[in-house]
N, C-alpha and C positions, 0 to 999 in steps of 0.2 A: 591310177592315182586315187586317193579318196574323195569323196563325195563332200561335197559341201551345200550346207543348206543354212539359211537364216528364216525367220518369221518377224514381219514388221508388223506396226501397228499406227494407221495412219490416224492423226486427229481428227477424233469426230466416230473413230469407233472401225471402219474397217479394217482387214487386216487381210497379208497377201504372205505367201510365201513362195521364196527367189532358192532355185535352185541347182544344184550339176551332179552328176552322176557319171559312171563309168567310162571318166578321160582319160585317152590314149595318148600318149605322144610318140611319133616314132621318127627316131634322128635317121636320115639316110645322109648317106655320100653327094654333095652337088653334083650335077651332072657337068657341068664347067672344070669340075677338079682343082675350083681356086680352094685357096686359104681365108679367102675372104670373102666366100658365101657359106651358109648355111641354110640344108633346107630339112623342112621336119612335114610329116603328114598328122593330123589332129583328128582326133575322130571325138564322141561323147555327148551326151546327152543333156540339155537342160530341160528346165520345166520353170511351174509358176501353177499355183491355183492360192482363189480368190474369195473374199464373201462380201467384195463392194457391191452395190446395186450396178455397177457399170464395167465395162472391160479396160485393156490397155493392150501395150506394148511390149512383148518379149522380145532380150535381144542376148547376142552370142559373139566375143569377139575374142580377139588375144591383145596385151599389150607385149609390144618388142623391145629390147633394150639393146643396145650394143654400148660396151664400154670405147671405143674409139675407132672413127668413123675414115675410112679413105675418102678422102675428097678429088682424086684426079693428082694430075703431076705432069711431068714433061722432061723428054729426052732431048738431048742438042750438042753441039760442038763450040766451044768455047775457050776461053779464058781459066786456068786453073794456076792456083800460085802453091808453093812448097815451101815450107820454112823446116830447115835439117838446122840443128844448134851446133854450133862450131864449122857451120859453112852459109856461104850466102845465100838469100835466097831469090829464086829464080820463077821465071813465069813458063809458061808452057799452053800449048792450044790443045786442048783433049776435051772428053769427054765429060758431060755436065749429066747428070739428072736429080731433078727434084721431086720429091713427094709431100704433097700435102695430107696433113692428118687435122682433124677437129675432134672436140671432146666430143663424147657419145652424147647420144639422144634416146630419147623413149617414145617410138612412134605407136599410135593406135590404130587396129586393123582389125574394123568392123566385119562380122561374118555373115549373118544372118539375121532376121528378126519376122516376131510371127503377129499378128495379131490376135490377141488373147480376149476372148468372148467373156460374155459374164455367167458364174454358176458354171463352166467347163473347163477343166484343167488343161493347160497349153503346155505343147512339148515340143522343143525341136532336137532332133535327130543329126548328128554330123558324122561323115564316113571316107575317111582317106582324105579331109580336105589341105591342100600342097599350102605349106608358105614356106618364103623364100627372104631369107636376110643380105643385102648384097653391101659389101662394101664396108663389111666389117672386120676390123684386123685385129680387135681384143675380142673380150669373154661377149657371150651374145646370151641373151637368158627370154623365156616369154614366161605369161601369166595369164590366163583365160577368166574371161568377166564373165557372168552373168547379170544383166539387167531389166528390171521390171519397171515400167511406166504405167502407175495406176490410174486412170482417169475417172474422175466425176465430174458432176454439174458443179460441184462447187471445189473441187481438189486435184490438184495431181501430186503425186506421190513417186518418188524414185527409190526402189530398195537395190542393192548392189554386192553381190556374190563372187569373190575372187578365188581362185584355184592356186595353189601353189605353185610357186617359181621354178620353173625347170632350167637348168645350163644347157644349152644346144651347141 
């Protein structure tokens, strides 16, 4: 995927730059064989260098989306009625199940984070690392952050690096 990079400029004059470099994503087959997991491996590179007098925070994650989420359900025996038009209708003891669905959500899943010194350029490395979406029965997509936490005596500073939306 391409590289994304930003340069901020915090008040007061430092300036930091939040960056990703050669993401991977690889769709595999869940090992479950449902319909409604998704698992991907992530591999790629971020960084961050700096010219505050002071260091921070680098960090490395994915956001997960699922368009509609299984919430559980339940099989049983029961009560079922039939309505046929031009005959009565009638009740009968069979089989019931329910499924529950909810709108999707967009979960965040924190990866890694480095402490970044000051005057040395901070990197983290990522290679084959597994995520796993469970319990999702529409479209499932992720997006990888990059985030920088600049601190000083007298500021902190958040600059943010997003990667493009992949469908999994």
């Amino acid at each position: 995927m391409s590289p994304h990079e930003k340069t901020f400029t915090s008040p007061g004059g430092p300036t930091f730059v939040v960056g990703s470099q050669d993401e991977s994503i690889n769709k595999v087959p869940p090992l479950n064989v449902s319909g409604t997991v998704r698992e991907v491996f992530v591999s790629g590179s971020v960084y961050t260098r700096s010219d505050a007098p002071s260091g921070g925070t680098l960090m490395v994650g994915y956001h997960v989306g699922c368009a509609v989420e299984l919430q559980g359900g339940a099989v049983g025996l029961g009560p079922t009625a039939y309505l046929d038009p031009g005959m009565y209708s009638q009740d009968d003891l069979g089989p019931t199940v329910s499924v529950n669905v909810a709108p999707g959500s967009v979960s965040d899943v924190p990866l890694l984070k480095k402490e970044a010194v000051t005057g040395v350029p901070a990197r983290i490395t990522m290679r084959d690392i597994h995520l796993v979406v469970n319990g999702c029965i529409g479209p499932a997509v992720v997006r990888q952050y990059t985030l920088m936490q600049l601190h000083t005596d007298s500021l902190d500073d958040v600059g943010v690096v997003y990667g493009d939306p992949l469908w999994i």
